[in-house]
C-alpha positions in Angstrom: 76.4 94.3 96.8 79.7 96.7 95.5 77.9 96.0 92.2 75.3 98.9 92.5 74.9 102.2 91.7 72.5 104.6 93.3 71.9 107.9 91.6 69.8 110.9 93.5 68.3 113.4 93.2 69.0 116.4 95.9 66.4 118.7 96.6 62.9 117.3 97.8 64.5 113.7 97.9 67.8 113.6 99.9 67.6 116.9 101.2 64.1 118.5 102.4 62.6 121.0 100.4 62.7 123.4 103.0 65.3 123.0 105.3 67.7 121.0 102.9 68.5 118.9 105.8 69.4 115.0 105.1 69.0 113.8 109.0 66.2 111.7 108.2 68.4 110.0 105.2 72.2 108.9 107.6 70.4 105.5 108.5 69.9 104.6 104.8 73.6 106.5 104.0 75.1 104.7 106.4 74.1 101.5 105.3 74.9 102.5 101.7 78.1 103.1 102.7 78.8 99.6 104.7 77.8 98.1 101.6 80.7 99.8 99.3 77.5 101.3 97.1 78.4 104.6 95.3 76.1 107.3 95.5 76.4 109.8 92.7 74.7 113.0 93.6 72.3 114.5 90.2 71.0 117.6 90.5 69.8 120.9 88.8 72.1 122.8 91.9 75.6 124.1 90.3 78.8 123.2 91.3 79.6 125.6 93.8 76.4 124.6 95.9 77.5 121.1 95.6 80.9 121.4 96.9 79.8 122.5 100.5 77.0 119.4 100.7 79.8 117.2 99.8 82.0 117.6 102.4 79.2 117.4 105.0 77.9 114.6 103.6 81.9 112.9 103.4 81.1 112.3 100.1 84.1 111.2 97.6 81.9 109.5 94.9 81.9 111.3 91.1 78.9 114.1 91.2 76.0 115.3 88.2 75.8 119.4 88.1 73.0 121.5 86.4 70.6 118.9 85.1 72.9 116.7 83.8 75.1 119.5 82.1 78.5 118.2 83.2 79.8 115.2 85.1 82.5 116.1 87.5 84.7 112.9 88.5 87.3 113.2 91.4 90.5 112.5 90.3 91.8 108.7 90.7 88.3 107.9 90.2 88.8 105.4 87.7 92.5 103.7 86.0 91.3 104.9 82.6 91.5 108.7 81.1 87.8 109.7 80.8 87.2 110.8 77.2 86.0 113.9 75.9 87.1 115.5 79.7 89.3 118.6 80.5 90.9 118.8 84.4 90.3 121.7 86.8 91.3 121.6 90.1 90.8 118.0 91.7 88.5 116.9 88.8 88.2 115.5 85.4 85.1 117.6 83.9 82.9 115.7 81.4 80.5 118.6 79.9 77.5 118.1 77.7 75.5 121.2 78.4 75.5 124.7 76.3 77.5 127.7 77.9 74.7 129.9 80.4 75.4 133.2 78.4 73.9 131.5 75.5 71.3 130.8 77.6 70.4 133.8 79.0 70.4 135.0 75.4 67.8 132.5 74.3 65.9 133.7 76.9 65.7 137.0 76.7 64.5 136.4 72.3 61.7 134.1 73.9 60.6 136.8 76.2 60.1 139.0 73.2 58.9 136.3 71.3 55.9 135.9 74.2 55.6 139.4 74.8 55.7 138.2 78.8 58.5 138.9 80.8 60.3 135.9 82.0 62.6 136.0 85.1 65.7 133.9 85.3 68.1 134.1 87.7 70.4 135.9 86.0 67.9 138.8 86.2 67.1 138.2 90.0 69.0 140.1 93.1 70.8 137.5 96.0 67.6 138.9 98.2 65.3 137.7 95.3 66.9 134.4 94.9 66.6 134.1 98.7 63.0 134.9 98.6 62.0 132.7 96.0 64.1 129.5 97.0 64.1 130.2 100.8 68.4 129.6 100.7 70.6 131.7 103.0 72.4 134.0 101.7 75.6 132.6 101.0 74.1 129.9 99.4 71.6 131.8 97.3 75.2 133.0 95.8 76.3 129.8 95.1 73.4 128.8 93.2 73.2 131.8 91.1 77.1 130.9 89.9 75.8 129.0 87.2 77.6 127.5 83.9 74.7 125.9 82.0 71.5 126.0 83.1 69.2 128.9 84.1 66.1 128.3 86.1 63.2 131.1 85.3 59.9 131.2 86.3 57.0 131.5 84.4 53.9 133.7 85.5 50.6 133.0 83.3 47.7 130.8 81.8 49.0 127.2 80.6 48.9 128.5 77.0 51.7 130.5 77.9 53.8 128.5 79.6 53.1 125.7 76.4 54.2 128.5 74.1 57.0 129.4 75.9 58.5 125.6 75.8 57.9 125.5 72.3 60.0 128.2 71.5 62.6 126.8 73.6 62.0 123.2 71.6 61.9 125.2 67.9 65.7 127.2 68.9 67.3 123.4 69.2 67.1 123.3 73.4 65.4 121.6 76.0 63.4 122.7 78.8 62.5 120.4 81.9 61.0 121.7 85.5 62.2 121.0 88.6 60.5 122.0 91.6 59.8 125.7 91.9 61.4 127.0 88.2 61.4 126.1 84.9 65.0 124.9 83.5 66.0 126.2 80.2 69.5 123.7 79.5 71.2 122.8 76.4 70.4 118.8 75.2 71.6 117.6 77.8 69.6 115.8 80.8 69.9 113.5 83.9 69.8 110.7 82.3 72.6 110.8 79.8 75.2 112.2 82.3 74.3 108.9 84.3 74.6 106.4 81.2 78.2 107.9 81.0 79.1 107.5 84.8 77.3 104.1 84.4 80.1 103.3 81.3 82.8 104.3 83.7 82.0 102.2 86.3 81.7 99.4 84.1 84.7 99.8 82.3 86.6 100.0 86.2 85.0 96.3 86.6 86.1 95.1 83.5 89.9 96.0 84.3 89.6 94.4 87.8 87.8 91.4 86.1 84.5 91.6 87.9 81.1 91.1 86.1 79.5 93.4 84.2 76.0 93.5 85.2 75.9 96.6 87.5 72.2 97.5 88.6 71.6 100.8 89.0 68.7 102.6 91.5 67.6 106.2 90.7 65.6 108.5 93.0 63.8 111.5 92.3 61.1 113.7 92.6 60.1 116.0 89.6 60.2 116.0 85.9 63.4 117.1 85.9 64.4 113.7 87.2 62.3 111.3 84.2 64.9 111.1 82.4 66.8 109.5 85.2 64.5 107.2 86.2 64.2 105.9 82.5 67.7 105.1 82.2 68.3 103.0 85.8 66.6 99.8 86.3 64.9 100.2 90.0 63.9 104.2 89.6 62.1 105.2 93.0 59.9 108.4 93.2 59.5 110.7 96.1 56.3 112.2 97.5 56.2 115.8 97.3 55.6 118.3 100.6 51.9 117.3 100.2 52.3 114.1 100.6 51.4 113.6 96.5 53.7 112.1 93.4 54.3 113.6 90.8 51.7 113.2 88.0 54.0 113.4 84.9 55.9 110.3 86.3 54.7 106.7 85.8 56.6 104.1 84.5 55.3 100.4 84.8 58.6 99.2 87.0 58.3 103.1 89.5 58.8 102.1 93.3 56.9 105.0 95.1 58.7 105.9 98.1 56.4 105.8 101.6 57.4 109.1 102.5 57.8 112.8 101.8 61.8 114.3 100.9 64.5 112.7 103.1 62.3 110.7 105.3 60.8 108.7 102.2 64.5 108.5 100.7 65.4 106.6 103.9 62.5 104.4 103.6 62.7 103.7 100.2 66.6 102.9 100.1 66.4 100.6 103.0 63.8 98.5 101.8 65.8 98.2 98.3 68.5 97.3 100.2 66.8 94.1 102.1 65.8 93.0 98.9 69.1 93.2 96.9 70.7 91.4 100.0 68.2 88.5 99.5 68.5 88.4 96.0 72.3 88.0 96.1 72.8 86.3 99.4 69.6 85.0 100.7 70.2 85.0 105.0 73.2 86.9 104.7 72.4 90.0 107.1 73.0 93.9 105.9 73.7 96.9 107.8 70.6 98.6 108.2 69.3 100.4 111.6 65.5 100.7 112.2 63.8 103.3 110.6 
């Protein structure tokens, strides 16, 4: 079973929305882990936010920043040098996503554009961010060190907010939305930072002579994550807080998780798991606790 790959999402899907707890998700991380089964963290947090989760999570795997902005990859990752990547500290850094100042210049010309002001969170105080996203303060200031994406929020009619994403669209960038904001990011998404992990990781099999037919599962929750679920072959989507999926995601192959943030994760993971261990080795027993 080494030969898959699971990609997440964080918020609303491994962690909950509101606590960011992952309790209800060890049974299925443990299991992922007796299995040898990478778990590549994909989020719209920043690196600095990361970092902490990481380490409680004893989690050594590469990681997916910022909507899919860079790809950081611990060093001795893979036997290869990773192309287009510069080192700092204990990573190689693969980075597809436009520099934030250019951002936050962008947004400020659609602002005017709109004639509606639009609040990023370059422009909010740590007791706003900790407000609006319910994050303690320390980490409210580890979300707000951001390097290419900047969340804002929109406040209006949906004519506005249509306007708004066309100006981003007609100035050569992307928007996407992810839970409470709006994401203005360069063109760069979820799903192309995980195509290139995916490459890595196949290239790695090829120099220890293993197959190449790695099958990939993808979970997520929100817009921000379609382009994710489009690129792995078993995506799974994860009920929001009211118990709903999202209704801008449906793809014919979507496995929709029984269960809201980490508890539907578990769920979800473990019963892809029984089925890949009958597919491969039909009796052989996995490692899974009870729900």
């Amino acid at each position: 079973m080494s030969r898959y790959i699971l990609f997440t999402d964080l918020d609303g899907c491994l962690l909950d929305n509101d606590t960011y707890s992952f309790d209800e998700a060890r049974p299925a991380l443990e299991a992922l882990r007796s299995e040898n089964i990478p778990v590549i963290l994909v989020s719209g947090k920043t690196r600095a936010e990361i970092e902490p989760l990481r380490e409680r999570l004893d989690h050594h795997n590469p990681f997916i920043v910022e909507n899919g902005a860079a790809v950081f990859v611990p060093l001795n990752t893979f036997d290869f040098p990773l192309e287009r990547s510069r080192r700092r500290s204990h990573y190689h850094i693969i980075e597809l996503g436009t520099p934030y100042a250019l951002l936050r210049d962008v947004l400020r010309q659609i602002e005017d554009a709109v004639g509606t002001p639009l609040q990023g969170f370059g422009d909010l105080s740590v007791d706003e961010v900790m407000a609006t996203t319910g994050l303690s303060r320390e980490d409210a200031l580890r979300a707000m060190l951001r390097e290419f994406d900047e969340p804002f929020l929109v406040n209006g009619p949906p004519r506005l907010i249509e306007e708004v994403c066309r100006q981003i669209v007609t100035r050569g960038l992307s928007w996407t939305r992810g839970g409470r904001f709006f994401h203005l990011t360069g063109n760069n998404d979820k799903g192309r930072a995980a195509d290139i992990l995916l490459r890595c990781y196949k290239r790695q099999g090829r120099l220890a002579n293993l197959p190449d037919d790695i099958e990939t599962i993808g979970i997520g929750d929100s817009l921000n994550d379609l382009p994710l679920l489009l690129t792995v072959d078993r995506p799974v989507l994860v009920q929001k807080p009211d118990g709903s999926y999202d209704p801008d995601i449906n793809l014919p192959n979507l496995i929709r998780a029984p269960g809201i943030g980490p508890a539907g994760w578990n769920r979800a993971v473990l019963e892809l798991l029984r089925q890949v261990s009958e597919e491969t080795s039909p009796g052989r027993p996995v490692n899974i606790r009870a729900t």
